[in-house]
N, CA, C and O atoms as a GROMACS GRO file, in nm:
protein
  524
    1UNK      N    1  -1.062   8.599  11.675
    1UNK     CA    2  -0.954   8.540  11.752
    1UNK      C    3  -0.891   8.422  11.676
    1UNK      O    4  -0.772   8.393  11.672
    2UNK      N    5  -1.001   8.355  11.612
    2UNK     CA    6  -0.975   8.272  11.502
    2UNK      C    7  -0.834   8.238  11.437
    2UNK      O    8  -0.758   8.141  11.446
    3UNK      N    9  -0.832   8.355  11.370
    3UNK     CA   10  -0.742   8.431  11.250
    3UNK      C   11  -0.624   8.460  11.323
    3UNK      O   12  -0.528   8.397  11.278
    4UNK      N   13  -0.595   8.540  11.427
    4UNK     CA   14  -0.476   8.508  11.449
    4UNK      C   15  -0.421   8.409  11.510
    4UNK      O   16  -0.298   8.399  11.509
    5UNK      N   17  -0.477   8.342  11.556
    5UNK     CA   18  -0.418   8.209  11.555
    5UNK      C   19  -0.366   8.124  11.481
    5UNK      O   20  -0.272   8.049  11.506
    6UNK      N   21  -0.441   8.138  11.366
    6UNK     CA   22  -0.382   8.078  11.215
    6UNK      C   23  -0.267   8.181  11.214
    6UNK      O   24  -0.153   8.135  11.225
    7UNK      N   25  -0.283   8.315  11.203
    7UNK     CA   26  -0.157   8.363  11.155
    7UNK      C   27  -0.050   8.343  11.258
    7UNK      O   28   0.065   8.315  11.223
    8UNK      N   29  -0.064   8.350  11.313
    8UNK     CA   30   0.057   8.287  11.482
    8UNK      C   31   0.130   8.168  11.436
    8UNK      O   32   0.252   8.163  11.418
    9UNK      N   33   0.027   8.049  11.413
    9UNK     CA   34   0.105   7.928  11.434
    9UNK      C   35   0.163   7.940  11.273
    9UNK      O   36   0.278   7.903  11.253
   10UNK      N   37   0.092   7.985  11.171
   10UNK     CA   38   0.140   7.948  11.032
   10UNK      C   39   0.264   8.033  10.964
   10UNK      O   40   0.329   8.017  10.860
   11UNK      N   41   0.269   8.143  11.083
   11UNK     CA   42   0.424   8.221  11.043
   11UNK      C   43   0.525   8.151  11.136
   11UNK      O   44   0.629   8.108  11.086
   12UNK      N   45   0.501   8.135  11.284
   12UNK     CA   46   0.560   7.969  11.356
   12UNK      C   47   0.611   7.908  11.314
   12UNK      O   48   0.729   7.883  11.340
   13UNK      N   49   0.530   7.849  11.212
   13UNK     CA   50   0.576   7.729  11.174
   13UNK      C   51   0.673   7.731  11.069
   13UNK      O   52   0.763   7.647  11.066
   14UNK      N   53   0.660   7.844  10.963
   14UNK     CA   54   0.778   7.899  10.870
   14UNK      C   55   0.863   7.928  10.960
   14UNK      O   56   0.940   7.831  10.967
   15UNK      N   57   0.893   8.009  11.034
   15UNK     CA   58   1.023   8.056  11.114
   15UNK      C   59   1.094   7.920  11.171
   15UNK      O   60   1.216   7.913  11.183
   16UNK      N   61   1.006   7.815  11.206
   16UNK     CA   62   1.120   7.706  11.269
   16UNK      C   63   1.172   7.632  11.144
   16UNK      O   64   1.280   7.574  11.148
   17UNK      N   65   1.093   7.634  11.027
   17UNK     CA   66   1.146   7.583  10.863
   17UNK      C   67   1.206   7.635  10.864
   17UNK      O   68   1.296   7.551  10.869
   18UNK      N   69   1.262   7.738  10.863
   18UNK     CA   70   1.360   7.847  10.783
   18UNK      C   71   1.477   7.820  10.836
   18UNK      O   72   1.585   7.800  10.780
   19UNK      N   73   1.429   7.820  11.028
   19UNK     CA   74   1.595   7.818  11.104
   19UNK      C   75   1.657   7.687  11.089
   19UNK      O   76   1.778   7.664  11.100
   20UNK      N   77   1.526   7.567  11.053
   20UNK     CA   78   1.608   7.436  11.030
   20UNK      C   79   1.655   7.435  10.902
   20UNK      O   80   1.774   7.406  10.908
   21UNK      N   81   1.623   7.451  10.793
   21UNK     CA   82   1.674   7.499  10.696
   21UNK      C   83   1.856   7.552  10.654
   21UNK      O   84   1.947   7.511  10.582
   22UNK      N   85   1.830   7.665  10.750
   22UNK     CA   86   1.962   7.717  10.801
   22UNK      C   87   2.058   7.665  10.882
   22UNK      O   88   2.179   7.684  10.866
   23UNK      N   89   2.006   7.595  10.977
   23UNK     CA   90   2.115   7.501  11.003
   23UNK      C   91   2.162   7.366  10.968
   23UNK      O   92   2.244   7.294  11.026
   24UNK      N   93   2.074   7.341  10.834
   24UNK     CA   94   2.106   7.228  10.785
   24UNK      C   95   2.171   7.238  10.616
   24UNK      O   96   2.192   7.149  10.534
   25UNK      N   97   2.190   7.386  10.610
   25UNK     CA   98   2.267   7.408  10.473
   25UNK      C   99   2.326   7.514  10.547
   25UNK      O  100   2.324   7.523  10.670
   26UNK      N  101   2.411   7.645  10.416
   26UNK     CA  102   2.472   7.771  10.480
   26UNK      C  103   2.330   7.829  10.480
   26UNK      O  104   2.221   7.796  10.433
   27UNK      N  105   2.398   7.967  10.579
   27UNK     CA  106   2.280   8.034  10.576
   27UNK      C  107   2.228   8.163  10.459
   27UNK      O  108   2.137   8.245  10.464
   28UNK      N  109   2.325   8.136  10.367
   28UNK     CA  110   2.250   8.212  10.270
   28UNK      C  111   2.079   8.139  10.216
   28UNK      O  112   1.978   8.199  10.178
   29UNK      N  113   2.100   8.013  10.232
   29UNK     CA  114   1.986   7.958  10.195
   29UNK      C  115   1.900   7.988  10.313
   29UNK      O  116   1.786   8.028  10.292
   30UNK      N  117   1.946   7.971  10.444
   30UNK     CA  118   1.842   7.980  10.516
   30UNK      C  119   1.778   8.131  10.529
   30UNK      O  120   1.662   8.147  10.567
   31UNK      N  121   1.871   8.247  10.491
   31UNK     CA  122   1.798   8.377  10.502
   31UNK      C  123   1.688   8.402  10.397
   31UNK      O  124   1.605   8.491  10.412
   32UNK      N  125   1.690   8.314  10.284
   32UNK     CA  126   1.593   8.318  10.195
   32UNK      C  127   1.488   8.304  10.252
   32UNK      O  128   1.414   8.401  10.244
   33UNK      N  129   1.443   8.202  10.320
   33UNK     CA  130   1.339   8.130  10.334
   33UNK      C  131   1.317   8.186  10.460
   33UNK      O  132   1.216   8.139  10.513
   34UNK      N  133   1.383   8.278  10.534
   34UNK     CA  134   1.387   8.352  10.660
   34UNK      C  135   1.268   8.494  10.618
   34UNK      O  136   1.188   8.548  10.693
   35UNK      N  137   1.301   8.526  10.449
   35UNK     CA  138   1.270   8.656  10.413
   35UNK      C  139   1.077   8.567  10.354
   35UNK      O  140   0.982   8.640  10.323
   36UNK      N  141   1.068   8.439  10.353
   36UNK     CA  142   0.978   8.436  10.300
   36UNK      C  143   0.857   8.500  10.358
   36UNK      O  144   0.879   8.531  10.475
   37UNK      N  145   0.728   8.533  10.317
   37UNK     CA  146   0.622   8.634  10.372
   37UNK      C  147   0.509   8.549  10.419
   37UNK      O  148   0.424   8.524  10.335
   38UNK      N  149   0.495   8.505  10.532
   38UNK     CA  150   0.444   8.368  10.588
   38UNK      C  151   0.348   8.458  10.630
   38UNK      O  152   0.236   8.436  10.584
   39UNK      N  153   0.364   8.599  10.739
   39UNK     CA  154   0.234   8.652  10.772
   39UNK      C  155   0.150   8.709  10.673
   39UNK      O  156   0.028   8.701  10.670
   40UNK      N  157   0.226   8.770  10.590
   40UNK     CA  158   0.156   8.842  10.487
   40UNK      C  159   0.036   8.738  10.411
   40UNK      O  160  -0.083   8.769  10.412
   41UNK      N  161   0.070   8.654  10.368
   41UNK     CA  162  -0.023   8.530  10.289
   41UNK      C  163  -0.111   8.491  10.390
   41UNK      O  164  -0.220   8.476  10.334
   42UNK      N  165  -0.122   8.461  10.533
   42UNK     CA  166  -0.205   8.413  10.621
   42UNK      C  167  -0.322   8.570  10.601
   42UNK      O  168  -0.443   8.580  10.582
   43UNK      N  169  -0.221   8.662  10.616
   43UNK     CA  170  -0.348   8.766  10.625
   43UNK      C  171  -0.395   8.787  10.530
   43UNK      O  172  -0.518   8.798  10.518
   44UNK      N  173  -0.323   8.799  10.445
   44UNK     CA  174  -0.407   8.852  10.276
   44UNK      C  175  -0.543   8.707  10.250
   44UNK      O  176  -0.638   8.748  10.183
   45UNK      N  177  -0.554   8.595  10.285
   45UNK     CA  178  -0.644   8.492  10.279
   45UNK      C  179  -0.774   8.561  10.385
   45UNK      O  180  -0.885   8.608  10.361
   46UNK      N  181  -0.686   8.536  10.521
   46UNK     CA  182  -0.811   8.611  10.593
   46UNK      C  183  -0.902   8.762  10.554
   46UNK      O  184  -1.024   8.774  10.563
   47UNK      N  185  -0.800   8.870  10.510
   47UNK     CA  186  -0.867   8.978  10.467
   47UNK      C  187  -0.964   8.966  10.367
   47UNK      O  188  -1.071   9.026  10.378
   48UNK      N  189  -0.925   8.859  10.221
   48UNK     CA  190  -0.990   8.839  10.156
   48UNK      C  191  -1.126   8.788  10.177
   48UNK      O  192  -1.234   8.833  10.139
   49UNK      N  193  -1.090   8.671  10.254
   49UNK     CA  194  -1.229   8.634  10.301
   49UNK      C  195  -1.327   8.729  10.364
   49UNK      O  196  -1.439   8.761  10.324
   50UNK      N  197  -1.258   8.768  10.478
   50UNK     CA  198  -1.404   8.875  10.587
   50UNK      C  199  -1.362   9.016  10.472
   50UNK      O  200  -1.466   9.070  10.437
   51UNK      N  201  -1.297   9.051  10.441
   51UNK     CA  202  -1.358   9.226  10.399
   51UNK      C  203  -1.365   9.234  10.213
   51UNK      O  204  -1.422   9.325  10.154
   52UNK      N  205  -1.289   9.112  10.140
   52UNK     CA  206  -1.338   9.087   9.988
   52UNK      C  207  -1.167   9.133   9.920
   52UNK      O  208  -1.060   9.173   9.966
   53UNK      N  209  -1.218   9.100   9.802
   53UNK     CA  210  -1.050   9.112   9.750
   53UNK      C  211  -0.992   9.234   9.743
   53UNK      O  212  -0.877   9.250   9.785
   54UNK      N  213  -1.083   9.359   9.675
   54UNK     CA  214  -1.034   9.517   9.728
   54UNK      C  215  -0.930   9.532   9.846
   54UNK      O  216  -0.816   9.578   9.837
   55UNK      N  217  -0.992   9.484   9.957
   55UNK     CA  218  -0.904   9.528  10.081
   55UNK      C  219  -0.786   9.427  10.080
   55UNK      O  220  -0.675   9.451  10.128
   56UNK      N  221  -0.833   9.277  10.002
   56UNK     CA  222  -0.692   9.249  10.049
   56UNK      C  223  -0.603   9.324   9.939
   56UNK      O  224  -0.491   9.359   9.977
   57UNK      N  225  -0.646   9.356   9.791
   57UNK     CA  226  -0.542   9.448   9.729
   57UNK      C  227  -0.497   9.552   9.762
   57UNK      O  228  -0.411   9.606   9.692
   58UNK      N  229  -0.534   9.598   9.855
   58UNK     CA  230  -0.502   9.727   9.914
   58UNK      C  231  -0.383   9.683   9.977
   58UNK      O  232  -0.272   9.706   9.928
   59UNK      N  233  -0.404   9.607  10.108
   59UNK     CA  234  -0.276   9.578  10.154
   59UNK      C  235  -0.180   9.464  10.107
   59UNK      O  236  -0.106   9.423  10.196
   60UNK      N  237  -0.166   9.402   9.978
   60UNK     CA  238  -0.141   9.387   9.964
   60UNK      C  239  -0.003   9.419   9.848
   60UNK      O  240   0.100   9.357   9.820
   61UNK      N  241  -0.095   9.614   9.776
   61UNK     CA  242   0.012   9.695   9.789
   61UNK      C  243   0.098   9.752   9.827
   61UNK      O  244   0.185   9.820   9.772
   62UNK      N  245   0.068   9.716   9.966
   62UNK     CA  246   0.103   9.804  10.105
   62UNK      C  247   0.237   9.727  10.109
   62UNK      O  248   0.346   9.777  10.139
   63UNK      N  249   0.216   9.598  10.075
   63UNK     CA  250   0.296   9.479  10.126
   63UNK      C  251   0.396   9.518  10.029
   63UNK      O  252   0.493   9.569  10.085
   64UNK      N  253   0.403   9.514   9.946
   64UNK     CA  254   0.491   9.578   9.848
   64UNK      C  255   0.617   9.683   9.847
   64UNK      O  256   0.730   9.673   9.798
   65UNK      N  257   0.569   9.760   9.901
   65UNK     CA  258   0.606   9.916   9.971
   65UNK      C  259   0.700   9.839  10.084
   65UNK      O  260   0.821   9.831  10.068
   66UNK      N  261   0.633   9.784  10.201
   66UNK     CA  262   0.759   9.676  10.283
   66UNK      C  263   0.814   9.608  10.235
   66UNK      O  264   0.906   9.595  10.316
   67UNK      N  265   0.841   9.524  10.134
   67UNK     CA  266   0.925   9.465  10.104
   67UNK      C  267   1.035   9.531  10.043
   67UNK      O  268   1.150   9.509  10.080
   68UNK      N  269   1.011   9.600   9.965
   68UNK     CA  270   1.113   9.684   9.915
   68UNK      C  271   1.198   9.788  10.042
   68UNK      O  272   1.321   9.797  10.034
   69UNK      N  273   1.130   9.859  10.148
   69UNK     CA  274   1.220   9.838  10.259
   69UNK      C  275   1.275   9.755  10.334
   69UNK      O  276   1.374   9.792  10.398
   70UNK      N  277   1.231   9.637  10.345
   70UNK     CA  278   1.341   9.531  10.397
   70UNK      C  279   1.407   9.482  10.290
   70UNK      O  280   1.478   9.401  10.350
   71UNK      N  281   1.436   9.470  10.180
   71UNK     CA  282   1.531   9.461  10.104
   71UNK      C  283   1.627   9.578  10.138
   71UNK      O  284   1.729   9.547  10.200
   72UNK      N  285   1.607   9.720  10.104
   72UNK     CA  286   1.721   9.784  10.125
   72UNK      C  287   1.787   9.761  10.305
   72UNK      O  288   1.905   9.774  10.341
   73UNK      N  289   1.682   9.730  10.380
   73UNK     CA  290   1.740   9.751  10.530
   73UNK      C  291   1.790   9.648  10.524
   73UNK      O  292   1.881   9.653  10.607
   74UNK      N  293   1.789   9.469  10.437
   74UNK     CA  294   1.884   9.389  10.486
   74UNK      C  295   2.003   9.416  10.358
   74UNK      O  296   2.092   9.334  10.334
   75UNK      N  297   1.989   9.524  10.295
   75UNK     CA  298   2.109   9.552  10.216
   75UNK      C  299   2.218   9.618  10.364
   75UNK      O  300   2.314   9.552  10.403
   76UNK      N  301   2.186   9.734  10.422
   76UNK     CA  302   2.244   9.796  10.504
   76UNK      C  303   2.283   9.745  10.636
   76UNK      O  304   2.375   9.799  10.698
   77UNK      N  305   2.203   9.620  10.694
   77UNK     CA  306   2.296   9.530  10.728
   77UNK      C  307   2.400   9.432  10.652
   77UNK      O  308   2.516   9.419  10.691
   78UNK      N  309   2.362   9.382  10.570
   78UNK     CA  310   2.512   9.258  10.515
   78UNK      C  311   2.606   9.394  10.475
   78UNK      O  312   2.711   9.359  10.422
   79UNK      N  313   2.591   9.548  10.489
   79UNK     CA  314   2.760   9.636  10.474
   79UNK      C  315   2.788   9.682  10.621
   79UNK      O  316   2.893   9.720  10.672
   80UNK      N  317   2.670   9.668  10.670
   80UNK     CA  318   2.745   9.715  10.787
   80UNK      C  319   2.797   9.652  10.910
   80UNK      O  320   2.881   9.692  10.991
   81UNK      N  321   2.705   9.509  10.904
   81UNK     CA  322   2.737   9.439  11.048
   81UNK      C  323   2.915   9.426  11.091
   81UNK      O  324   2.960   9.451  11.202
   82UNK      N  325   2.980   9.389  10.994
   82UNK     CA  326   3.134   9.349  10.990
   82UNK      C  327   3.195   9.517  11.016
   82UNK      O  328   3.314   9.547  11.000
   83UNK      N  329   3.151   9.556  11.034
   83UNK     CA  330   3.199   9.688  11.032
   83UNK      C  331   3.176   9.794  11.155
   83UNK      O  332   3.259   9.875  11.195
   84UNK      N  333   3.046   9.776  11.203
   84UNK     CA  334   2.970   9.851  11.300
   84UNK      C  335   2.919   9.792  11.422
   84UNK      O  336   2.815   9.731  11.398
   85UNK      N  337   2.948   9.789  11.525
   85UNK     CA  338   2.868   9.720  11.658
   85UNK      C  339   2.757   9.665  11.597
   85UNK      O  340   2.701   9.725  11.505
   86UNK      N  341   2.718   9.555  11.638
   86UNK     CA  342   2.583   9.451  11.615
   86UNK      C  343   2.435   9.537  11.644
   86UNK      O  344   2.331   9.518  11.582
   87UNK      N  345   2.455   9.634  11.753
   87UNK     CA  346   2.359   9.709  11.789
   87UNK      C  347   2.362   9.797  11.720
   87UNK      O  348   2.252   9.832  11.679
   88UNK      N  349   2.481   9.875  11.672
   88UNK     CA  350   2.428  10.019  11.625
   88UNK      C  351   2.411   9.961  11.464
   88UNK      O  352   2.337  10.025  11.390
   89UNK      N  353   2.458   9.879  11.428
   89UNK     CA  354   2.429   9.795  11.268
   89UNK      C  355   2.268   9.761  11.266
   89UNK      O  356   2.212   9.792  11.160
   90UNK      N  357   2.202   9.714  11.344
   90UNK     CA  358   2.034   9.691  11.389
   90UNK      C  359   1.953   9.844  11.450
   90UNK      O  360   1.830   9.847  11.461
   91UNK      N  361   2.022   9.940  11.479
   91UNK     CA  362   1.927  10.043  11.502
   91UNK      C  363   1.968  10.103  11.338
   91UNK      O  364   1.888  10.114  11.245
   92UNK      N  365   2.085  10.129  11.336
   92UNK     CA  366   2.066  10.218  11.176
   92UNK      C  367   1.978  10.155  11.078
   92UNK      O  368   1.895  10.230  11.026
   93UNK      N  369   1.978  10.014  11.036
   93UNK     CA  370   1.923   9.939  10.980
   93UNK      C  371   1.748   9.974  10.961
   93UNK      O  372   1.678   9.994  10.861
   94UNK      N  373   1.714   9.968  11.127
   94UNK     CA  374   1.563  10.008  11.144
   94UNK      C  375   1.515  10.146  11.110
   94UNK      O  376   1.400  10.169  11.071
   95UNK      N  377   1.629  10.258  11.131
   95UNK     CA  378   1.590  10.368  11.079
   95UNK      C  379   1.585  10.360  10.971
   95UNK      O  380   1.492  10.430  10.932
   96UNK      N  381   1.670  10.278  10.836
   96UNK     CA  382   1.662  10.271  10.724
   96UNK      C  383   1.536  10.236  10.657
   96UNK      O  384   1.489  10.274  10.549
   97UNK      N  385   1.485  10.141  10.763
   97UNK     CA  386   1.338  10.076  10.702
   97UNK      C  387   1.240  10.189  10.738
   97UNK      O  388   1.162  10.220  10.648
   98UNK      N  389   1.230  10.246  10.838
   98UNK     CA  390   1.186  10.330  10.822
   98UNK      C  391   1.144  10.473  10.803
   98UNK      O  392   1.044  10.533  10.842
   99UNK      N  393   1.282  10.524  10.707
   99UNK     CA  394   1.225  10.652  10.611
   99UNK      C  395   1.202  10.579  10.531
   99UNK      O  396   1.130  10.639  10.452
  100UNK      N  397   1.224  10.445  10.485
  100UNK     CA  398   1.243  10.430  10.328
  100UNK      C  399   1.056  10.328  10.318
  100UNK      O  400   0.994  10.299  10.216
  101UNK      N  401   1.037  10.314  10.393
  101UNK     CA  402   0.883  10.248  10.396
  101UNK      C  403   0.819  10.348  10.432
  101UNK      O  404   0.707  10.341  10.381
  102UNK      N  405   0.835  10.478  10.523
  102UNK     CA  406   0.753  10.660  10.490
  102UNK      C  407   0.770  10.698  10.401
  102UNK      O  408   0.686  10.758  10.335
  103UNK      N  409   0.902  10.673  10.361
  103UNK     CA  410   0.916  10.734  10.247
  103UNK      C  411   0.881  10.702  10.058
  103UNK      O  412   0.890  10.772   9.957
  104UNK      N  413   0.848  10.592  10.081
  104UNK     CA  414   0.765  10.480   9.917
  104UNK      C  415   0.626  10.530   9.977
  104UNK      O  416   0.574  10.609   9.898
  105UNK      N  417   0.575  10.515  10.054
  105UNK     CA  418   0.454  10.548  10.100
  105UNK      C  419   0.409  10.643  10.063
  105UNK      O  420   0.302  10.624  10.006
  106UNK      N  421   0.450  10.778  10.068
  106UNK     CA  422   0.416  10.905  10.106
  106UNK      C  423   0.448  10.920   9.921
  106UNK      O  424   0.342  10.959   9.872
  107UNK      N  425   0.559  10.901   9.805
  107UNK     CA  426   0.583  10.875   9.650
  107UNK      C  427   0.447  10.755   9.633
  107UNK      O  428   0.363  10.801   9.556
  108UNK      N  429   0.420  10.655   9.672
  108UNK     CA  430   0.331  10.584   9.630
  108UNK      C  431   0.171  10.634   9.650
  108UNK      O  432   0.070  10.606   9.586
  109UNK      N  433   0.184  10.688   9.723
  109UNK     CA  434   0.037  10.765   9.755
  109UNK      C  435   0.048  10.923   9.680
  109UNK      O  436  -0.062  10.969   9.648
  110UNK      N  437   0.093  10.956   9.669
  110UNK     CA  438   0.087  11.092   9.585
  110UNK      C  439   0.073  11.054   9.475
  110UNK      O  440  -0.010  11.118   9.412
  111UNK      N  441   0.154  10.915   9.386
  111UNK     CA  442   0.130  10.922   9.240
  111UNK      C  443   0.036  10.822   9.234
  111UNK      O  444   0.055  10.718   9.171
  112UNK      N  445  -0.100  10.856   9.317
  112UNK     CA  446  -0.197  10.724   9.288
  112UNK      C  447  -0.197  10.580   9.290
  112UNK      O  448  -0.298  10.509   9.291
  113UNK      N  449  -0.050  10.532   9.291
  113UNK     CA  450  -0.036  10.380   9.281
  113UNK      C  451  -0.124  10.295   9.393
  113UNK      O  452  -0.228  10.237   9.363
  114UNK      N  453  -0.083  10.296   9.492
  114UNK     CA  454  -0.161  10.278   9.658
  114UNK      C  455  -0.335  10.279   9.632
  114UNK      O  456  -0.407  10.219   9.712
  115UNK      N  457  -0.371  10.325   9.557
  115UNK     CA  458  -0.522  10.354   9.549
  115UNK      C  459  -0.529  10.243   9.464
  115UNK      O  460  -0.454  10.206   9.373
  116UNK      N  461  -0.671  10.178   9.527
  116UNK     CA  462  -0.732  10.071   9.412
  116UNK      C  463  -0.863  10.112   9.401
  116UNK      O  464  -0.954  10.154   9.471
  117UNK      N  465  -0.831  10.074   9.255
  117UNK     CA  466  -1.000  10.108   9.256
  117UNK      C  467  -1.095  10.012   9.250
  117UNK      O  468  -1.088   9.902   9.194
  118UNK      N  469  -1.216  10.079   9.332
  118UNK     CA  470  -1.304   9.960   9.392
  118UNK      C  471  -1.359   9.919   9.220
  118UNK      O  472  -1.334   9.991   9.124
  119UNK      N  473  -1.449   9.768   9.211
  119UNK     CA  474  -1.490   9.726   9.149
  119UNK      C  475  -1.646   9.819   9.109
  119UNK      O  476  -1.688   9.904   9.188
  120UNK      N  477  -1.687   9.800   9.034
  120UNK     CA  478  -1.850   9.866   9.097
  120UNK      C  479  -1.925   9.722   9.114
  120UNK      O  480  -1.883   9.619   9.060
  121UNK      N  481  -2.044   9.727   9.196
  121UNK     CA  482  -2.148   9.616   9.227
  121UNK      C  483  -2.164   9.562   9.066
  121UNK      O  484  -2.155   9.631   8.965
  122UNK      N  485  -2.193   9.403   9.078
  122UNK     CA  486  -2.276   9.342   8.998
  122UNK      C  487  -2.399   9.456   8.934
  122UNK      O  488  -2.415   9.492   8.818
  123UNK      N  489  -2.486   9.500   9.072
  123UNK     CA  490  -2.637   9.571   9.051
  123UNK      C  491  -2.593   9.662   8.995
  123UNK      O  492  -2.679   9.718   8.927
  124UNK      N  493  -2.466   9.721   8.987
  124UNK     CA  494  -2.464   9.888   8.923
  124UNK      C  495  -2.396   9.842   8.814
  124UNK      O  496  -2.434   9.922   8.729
  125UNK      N  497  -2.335   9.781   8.769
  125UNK     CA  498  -2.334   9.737   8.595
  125UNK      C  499  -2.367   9.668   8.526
  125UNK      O  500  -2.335   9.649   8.409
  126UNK      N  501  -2.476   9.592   8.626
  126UNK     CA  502  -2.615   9.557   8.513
  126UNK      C  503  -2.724   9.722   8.492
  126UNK      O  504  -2.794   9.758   8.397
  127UNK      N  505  -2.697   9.785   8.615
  127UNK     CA  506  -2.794   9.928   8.568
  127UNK      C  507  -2.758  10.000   8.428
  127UNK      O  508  -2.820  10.034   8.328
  128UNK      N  509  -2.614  10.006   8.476
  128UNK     CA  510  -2.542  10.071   8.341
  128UNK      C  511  -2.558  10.002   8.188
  128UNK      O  512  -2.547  10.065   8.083
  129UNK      N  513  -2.583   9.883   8.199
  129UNK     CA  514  -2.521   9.799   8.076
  129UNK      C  515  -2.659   9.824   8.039
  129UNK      O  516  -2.648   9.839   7.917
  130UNK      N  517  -2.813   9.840   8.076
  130UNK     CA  518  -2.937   9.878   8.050
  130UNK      C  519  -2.987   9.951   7.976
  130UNK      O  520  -3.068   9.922   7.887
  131UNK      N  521  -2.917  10.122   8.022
  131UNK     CA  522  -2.891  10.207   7.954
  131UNK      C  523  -2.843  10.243   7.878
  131UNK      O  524  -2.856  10.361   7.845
   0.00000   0.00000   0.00000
């Protein structure tokens, strides 16, 4: 219960940086710091800790794979909002993120990238190094 609490208040607390941010310059600056990855870093610390660095590399490839869909989905909003109802500019948008985050997923897992490979134990390459 811990842990998300940290991650609650510590992405919180970025989101009210960001919006003050934004309203205290234009908001191109503030969408920067809007896009920064406040949950991702709270969790990748916690994962690391309770399950070891493997798992947090795991998702932290994962994290990867999303970012690169919200880049293209906030590409397909800044062409479409001026152009398209506010709503149907935010549902197309979301469909965008998601073929295109099934869709890196499904290319990233077929060509192995997504897979990490585990470390082996300390005990099993001192066995090896024996032999």
């Amino acid at each position: 219960m811990k842990d998300y609490i940290i991650r609650f208040f510590f992405g919180g607390a970025i989101s009210v940086i960001a919006a003050l941010i934004a309203q205290l310059t234009n908001g191109r600056i503030g969408g920067i710091f809007m896009a920064f990855p406040a949950i991702l870093l709270a969790s990748l610390t916690i994962i690391n800790r309770k399950n070891g660095q493997h798992k947090a590399e795991e998702d932290a490839k994962g994290a990867i794979i999303g970012a690169l869909a919200f880049v293209l989905t906030a590409i397909v909003l800044s062409l479409t909002l001026q152009k398209l109802p506010g709503a149907l500019s935010l549902l197309l948008s979301l469909v965008v993120w998601l073929l295109c985050a099934i869709g890196l997923y499904v290319l990233s897992y077929r060509s192995n990238w997504l897979r990490v490979r585990k470390q082996p134990s300390s005990q099993a390459a001192n066995k090896e190094q024996q032999h």
